[in-house]
Every structure is written in structure tokens, then in C-alpha cells.
C-alpha positions, 0 to 999 in steps of 0.5 A: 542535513539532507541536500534538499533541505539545505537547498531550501533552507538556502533558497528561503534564505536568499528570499529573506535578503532579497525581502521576501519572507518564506517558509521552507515547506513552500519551496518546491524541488523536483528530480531534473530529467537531465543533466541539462536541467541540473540534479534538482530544480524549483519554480519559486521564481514564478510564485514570488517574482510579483510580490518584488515587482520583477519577472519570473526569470529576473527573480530566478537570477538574482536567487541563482547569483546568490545561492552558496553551500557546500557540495554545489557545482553551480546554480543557473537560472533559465528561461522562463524562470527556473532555478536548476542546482548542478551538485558536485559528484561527491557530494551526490555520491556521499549516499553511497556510504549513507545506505552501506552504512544504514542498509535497508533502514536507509529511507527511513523518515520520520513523519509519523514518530510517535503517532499510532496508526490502525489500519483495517482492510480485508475484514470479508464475511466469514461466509467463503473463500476471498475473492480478487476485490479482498485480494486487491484491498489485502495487498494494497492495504498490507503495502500501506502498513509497511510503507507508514511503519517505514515512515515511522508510525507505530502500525497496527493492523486489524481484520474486522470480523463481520461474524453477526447479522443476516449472513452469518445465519444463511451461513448457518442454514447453508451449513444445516443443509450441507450437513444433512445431505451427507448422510443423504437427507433431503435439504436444500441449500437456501436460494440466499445462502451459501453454495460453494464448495468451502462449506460442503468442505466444512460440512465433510470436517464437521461429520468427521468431527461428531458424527450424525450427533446432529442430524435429528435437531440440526436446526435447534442448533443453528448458533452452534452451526453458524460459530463453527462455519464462521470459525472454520472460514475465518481459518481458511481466510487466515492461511489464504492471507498468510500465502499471500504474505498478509497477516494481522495484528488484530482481530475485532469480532462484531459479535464481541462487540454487540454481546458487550452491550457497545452499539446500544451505548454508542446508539444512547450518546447518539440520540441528541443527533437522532429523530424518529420518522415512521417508526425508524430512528434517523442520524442527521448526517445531512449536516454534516454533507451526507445526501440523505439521513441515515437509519440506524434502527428500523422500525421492527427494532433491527439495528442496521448495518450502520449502527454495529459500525459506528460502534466498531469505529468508536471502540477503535477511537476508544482504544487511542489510535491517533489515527485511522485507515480504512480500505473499503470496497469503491461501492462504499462510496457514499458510506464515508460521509455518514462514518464521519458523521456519526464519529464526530457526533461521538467526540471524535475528530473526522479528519483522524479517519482515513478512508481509502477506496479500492476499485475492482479487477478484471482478469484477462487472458489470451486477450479476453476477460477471464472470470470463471474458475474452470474448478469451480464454475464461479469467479476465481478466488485470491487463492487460484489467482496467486497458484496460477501467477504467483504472489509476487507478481499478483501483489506487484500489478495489485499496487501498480495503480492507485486503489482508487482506479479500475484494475485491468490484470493480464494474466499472460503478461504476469506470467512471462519471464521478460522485461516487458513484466515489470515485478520480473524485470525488477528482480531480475536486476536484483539477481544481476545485481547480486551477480555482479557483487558475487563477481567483484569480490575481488575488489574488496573493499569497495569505495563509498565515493563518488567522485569518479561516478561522473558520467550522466547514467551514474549521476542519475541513480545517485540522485535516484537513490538521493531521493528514496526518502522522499518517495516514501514520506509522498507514498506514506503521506497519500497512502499511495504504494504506487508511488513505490512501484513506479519508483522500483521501475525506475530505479531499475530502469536506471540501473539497467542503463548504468549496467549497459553504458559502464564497465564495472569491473575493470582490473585497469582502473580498480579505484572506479570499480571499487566505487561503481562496485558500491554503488552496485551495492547500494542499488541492490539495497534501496532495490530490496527494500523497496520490493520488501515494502509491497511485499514482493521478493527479491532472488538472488538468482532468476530464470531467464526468458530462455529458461537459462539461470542469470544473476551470476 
């Protein structure tokens, strides 16, 4: 059993003779600060002291006085009421032996056994290149795939293709016109199409591909235009994707979706909750808490963007999910209201949906915002953003913060080789990690002990290392990959200290490096692992500030 479910199970026990019933669920433990504060405290005191007619503080010592299980140093109770519990150092240390012997499946849980999960993110028109709006939801929503399948769902992630309606037929006439200019006709690109330069470079594939066979009827074949455009950029998404360490399990086409007859079934199990108002059909998702109704079909007969929607969901509901996620951009605000709506008027339960909102990112350089592409003369797309910095570190800062906040990106600070930079800082303590292992071999066998690790800096990362689990049930149950990241700093943090306060290999006292040489090694796995799971690497070898190799 884990140490902290045996120090609840031993807290609600106490309760229980003291005549207070509880379930172990509502006791909260949180990681001290200090060894002045213990290795774990709770504030149960407070919530329970009024039902027993006594104060915060007299509860909490009457708890601490009976509290006994294996591994526990002591327990106290302090001022204003709470419960601080000091473990024994090998009962801390036993993680050490737990993550050698389970390596980067230690921190496995299993919250979501036997649940399946589809996660959808990224999904951009295949009208052009991404920009750093699907570069922010492709890291965010790939770090949170990896970290629910560690949690132990079955994950499967999707891409929903936007390949019908208006854009992909602007898309079709940008491709026309690009098309006929090469071979030097007249034709303009339409003001609400496509100008960049992806599709003059599709346009160049196609002449080489078929000549000018084209060039007389372009337009009467415009459905050929719009699928080879669309195919094309799909393509180029794709390997944008895969560059950035992204791929799908799932790709689900709006146009299959439409050309099996799907928004028109879903649009007839709908209209028990629909009415018709100046010739359009409205959804009453006014009931349900949306600001307004909302239109499924307009008046001239068009479906809107609502409904081909709705009808995804329902296919994704259909196909036995227990559960979805959606990463939308935050201009979707307003839109999960009316999703929700519409599933639940089609049988299916709102609460199984998931919508996670991603906030832009502003790019600074040199201290200013930077948001011209010196190619191209337009915003800088996924694709320079990760040549100019790196996949690493673009992927890092991109999770740093919750999806649901603004994201201000230096460019310069992702860039430099320091510890002010916190994805270099990171790995860097890999690589030392890594060097010290290499350095050690010596020692051979390490000790998976922890009963000499007794001074403040070596309690702290066991205690760390104690709590990785935790983290990532928390990071899975918000769908939050900051949790993550904010973890991997502190765990660095701390293994830099430990590093800088204790000698690890030291020839007159083997037994204590072989067991700080294990530690070193459970670090450098939880280290690992944890980068592993927002997608970022972990070098055996870094470069320095002042260029000179290190990890060795």
C-alpha cells in the first residue's frame, strides 16, 4: 500500500474511534516544505474539530497521540491545528528499490483502467500550413494523451478533418488560379481565398504531375482541384506533426461523414428539440444554459457549421468511447454549451465530454512581439517556430501554462543554454545524472536503501520521487500537463541541491554512495519519464552555457 493511502486509512481510523465517521478520500495530504513541517501534513483537524465540540489544535492532538503504523518516525500536531507525520528514512527510501525495479512504469496509476478515451486536437483546415494557435493545441493536446495512457486509459487520438463546406472550395479556386498563372494566364486569386505560398507549391506538384491537361476546363473541375489541395496539405500537416513528435491514431473526414447520409440522421433524431423561425430550423439549447438558440439549417436549406458537428460528436459517442476530449481554440467559448446540448438531446451524456480551451501565443524577441515571418511576410507558422528554437523547447514552454491561459513565448529565453531555461535546465540535470551513473561504476552494485539518506536535500527528492504518482493522476484528472512541467522543475531543483550539498562518490564511505548512487538512478528515471510525457528528450550529454560538453 502506498505511504499515503496508509496515512489516511490510519487518520479515518482514529476518527472512526474518536466518533467521527470518514472516508478516506476526504482527507487531505500535501508534501511539507520542510523537515520542520514533517514529510506530509493534513488539515483534517479543522474540518472535523466542530462535529466533536473541540478546537482545531485539540483535535489534531488527540489524532497525533494515536496514530501508529510501520515506517513513521513520529506524528505532532501544531498550531493552529495541523497534523505534520515525520517518516522513517528507510521507509522513504523503499521508492528507491520501487522505481529500479519498475523503471519508467513507475508512476503508473490506474485511474482510468479500463475506460476509453478519444482525444481530438489539432483538426486545421487543410487549407495551409499550421500556425502557433495548432502548434500550442497539438503540444497540449499530445502531452495530455500520453499523460491519461500513463494514468491508465485506453487512448485513442483523433484529427478531424475540416475537408467540406466554404473553405475547402476557396481552396479549390486558390488552387485554379495558382494553376493557370503557371503557364502564364491571367487568374487571380480570390480576395477570400488562399495566398500562401503552400499552395503555389502544390500548384508547381500538380503542372509537374499532369501537365496543362487542365488548363482549357479548370473550373469544371474544381471537386478534383479542392481534393488534391486538400490531400496535399493534409500531407504536409502530417509531417509538420510528426517533426513536432505529434501523431494520430485516427483520421475522421467531415466529407465521409456527410457522404454517408450521417448530419441528416442526426438532424431527424434532432427535430423533437427544433422549431422553425423565419424559415431556418433552431436547436433549443436555451434550456440547457446556452445564450441563445442555435441554427442548424439556414433558410436557403444550408447546413451550418453546427450541425456536420454535431454529427461528428454523435459518430465519436457512436463508436464506444466512455469518454471525450476536445482541445478548441478559447474563441470557442461560447460553442461548448450548444455541443453539449445537442449530444444530450441525442441520448448521450454531456458530462462524457470533455472541452479544454487553448489560448493564443504572442512571440517575443529582443524584448518586442515578433509576429512576421521574415520569409514569408505572414505570421510565423509551427514549422519555423520549431527551426528556429527547437522541438524541445517549443513543446516545453507550450505546456508550461494552463491551455486556458494567454501564452507569452521568448524566443531568446528558449534559445539560451542556461538555467534560467527551464526545458535546458531540466536536461541538463539529466545529462549530470547520467555523468554521475557513468562515473560511479565502480560502485557497482548500488543499494536501494535509504537508511543513510538522512540529510534535509536527500529527504526532499525522496519524498519527491514518493509523490510522482500523485502528480500524475492530478495532471491526468484536470487534463493540466503543467502539472507535469512544474513537477520536472522541481525535481531538478531539487536534484541540483542534493548534487551541490552531497558528495556521491566518496571511495571512504562506499555503503553511502552505493545508496545515493541509487537514488542518482531513480532520479534520472522519474527525470526521463517525466520529460517523456510532454514529449520532450532527455540527452545523455548536453552543451554548456560556454559551449563545453557536460554530462560526464
Amino acid at each position: 500500500m502506498d505511504i499515503q493511502d496508509t496515512i489516511k486509512k490510519e487518520v479515518a481510523r482514529v476518527l472512526k474511534e474518536l466518533g467521527v465517521e470518514i472516508e478516506e478520500k476526504e482527507i487531505l495530504l500535501s508534501a511539507s516544505d520542510t523537515r520542520e513541517h514533517g514529510d506530509y501534513t493534513t488539515n483534517i483537524a479543522f474540518k472535523k474539530a466542530k462535529a466533536l465540540s473541540l478546537a482545531p489544535l485539540a483535535l489534531a492532538e488527540k489524532i497525533a497521540d494515536r496514530i501508529r503504523f510501520d515506517g513513521l518516525e513520529k506524528c505532532e500536531a501544531v498550531k493552529p491545528g495541523f497534523i505534520n507525520f515525520f517518516l522513517k528514512s528507510d521507509e522513504l527510501g523503499q521508492v528507491i528499490k520501487e522505481i529500479l525495479d519498475k523503471k519508467e512504469h513507475f508512476g503508473d496509476v490506474t485511474l482510468g483502467k479500463g475506460t476509453t478515451i478519444n482525444v481530438e486536437y489539432v483538426s486545421a483546415n487543410p487549407t495551409g500550413t499550421l500556425h502557433l494557435g495548432h502548434a500550442r493545441g497539438a503540444a497540449l493536446g499530445d502531452s495530455i494523451s500520453r499523460i491519461l495512457k500513463k494514468a491508465g486509459y485506453n487512448v485513442t487520438r483523433e484529427y478531424y478533418i475540416n475537408d467540406a463546406g466554404n473553405q475547402i472550395d476557396h481552396l479549390g479556386e486558390s488552387l485554379i488560379a495558382r494553376y493557370l498563372q503557371l503557364f502564364g494566364i491571367d487568374a487571380p486569386v480570390p480576395e477570400d481565398g488562399y495566398h500562401g505560398e503552400e499552395i503555389i507549391r502544390i500548384a508547381k506538384s500538380l503542372k509537374d504531375e499532369v501537365g496543362d491537361a487542365y488548363v482549357e476546363n479548370a473550373r469544371e473541375h474544381i471537386d478534383f482541384f479542392k481534393k488534391y489541395g486538400s490531400r496535399l496539405l493534409l500531407e504536409f500537416i502530417k509531417q509538420d506533426l510528426h517533426a513536432f513528435r505529434v501523431d494520430q491514431d485516427v483520421y475522421t473526414s467531415e466529407k465521409a461523414i456527410r457522404e454517408r447520409g450521417a448530419v441528416e440522421d442526426v438532424l431527424e433524431k434532432l427535430k423533437p428539440y427544433c422549431y422553425e423561425s423565419e424559415g431556418a430550423l433552431f436547436l433549443d439549447t436555451k434550456k440547457d444554459g446556452d445564450d441563445k438558440d442555435r441554427v442548424l439549417v439556414k433558410s436557403d436549406g444550408s447546413y451550418t457549421y453546427l450541425l456536420p458537428d454535431i454529427a461528428y460528436h454523435d459518430d465519436k459517442f457512436s463508436r464506444g468511447f466512455d469518454r471525450l476530449v476536445d482541445l478548441f481554440g478559447a474563441d470557442h467559448h461560447g460553442y461548448i454549451t450548444r455541443l453539449k446540448s445537442a449530444v444530450k438531446d441525442l441520448g448521450h451524456d454531456p458530462e462524457k465530454l470533455d472541452v479544454c480551451l487553448v489560448q493564443m501565443v504572442r512571440l517575443f524577441k529582443d524584448g518586442e512581439e515578433f509576429k512576421m515571418s521574415k520569409r514569408t511576410g505572414n505570421a510565423i507558422s509551427m514549422k519555423e517556430l520549431i527551426e528556429e528554437c527547437g522541438v524541445d523547447a517549443v513543446r516545453y514552454f507550450f505546456v508550461s501554462r494552463s491551455g486556458n491561459s494567454h501564452l507569452d513565448f521568448d524566443i531568446d529565453l528558449a534559445k539560451s543554454l542556461g538555467s534560467e531555461n527551464p526545458v535546458y535546465y531540466a536536461q541538463y540535470t539529466h545529462a549530470r545524472l547520467c555523468g554521475i551513473l557513468l562515473n560511479g561504476k565502480a560502485f557497482l552494485p548500488f543499494e536501494p536503501k535509504g537508511d543513510l539518506l538522512t540529510s534535509e536535500s536527500e529527504r526532499s527528492l525522496l519524498l519527491l520521487l514518493k509523490n510522482y504518482p500523485e502528480i500524475i493522476a492530478s495532471a491526468a484528472k484536470e487534463l493540466e500537463p503543467y502539472k507535469v512541467t512544474n513537477y520536472i522543475h522541481s525535481l531538478a531543483m531539487a536534484i541540483n541541491e542534493f548534487y551541490t550539498k552531497c558528495r556521491v562518490l566518496d571511495d571512504k564511505d562506499p555503503s553511502l554512495s552505493k545508496q545515493r548512487l541509487a537514488l542518482v538512478d531513480a532520479c534520472r528515471i522519474v527525470l526521463a519519464d517525466s520529460l517523456s510525457l510532454i514529449g520532450v528528450s532527455a540527452p545523455e550529454r548536453m552543451v554548456s552555457r560556454d559551449k563545453e560538453e557536460s554530462g560526464l
